[in-house]
C-alpha positions as CSV (number, residue, x, y, z in Angstrom):
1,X,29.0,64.6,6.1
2,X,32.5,63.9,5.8
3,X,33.4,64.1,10.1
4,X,29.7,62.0,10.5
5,X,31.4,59.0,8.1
6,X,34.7,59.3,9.9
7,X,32.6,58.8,13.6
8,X,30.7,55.6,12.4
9,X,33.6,54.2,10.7
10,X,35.8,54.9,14.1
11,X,33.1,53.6,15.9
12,X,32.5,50.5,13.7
13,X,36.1,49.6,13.9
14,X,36.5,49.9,17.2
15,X,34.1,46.9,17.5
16,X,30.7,47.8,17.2
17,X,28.3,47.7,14.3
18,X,24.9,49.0,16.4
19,X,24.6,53.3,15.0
20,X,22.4,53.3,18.0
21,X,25.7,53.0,20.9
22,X,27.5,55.0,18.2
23,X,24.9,57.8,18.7
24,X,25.2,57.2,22.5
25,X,28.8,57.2,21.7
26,X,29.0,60.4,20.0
27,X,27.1,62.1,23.3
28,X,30.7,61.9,25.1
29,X,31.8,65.6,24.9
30,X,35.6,64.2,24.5
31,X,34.6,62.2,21.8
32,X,32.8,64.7,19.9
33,X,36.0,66.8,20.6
34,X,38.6,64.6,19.1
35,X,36.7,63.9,16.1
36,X,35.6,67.5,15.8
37,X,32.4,67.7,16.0
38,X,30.3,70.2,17.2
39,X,28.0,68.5,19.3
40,X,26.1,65.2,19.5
41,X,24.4,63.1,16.5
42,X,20.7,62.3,16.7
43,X,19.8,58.7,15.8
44,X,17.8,60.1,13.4
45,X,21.0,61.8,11.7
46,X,23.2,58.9,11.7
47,X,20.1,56.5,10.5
48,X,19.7,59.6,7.5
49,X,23.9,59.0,7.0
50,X,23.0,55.5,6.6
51,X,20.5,55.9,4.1
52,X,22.5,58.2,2.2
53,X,25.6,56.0,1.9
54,X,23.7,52.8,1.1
55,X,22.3,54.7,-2.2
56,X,25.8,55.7,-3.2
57,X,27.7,53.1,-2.6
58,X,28.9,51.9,-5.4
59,X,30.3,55.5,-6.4
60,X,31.9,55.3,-2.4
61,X,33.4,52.0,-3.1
62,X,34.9,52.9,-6.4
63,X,36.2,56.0,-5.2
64,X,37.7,54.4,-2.0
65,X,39.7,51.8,-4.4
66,X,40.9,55.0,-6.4
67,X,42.5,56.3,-3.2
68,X,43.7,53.0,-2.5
69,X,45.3,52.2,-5.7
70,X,46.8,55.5,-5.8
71,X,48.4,55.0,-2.8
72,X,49.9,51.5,-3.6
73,X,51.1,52.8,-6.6
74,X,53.3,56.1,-5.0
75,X,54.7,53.7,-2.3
76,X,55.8,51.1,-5.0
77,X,59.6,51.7,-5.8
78,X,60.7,52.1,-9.7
């Protein structure tokens, strides 16, 4: 799940928000290569990847600030 997140997110932040051209997206062997994956994603498995982080996102969202605030805090001098 982990390397499907990573491909939407690369591909929403390079400037598109459509999981339909990220599924097109994801049929470009290079692609698939750098972000190590296998083989293509189904619009069907990016729409499930969707679903499955719209009913936990409030966990995702707190655990992301975790990471964040963990982060601030080791790079803050003492």
């Amino acid at each position: 799940m982990s390397r499907i997140l990573t491909a939407m997110c690369t591909h929403i932040l390079m400037g598109s928000n459509s999981m339909s051209r990220c599924s097109d997206w994801l049929k470009n062997r290079d692609v698939r290569k750098e972000l190590g994956l296998d083989s293509g994603l189904s619009q069907r498995t990016i729409n499930h990847a969707v679903s499955l982080i719209g009913n936990h996102s409030d966990g995702i969202l707190v655990r992301l600030w975790e990471g964040l605030d963990a982060d601030i805090i080791s790079r803050t001098p003492m």
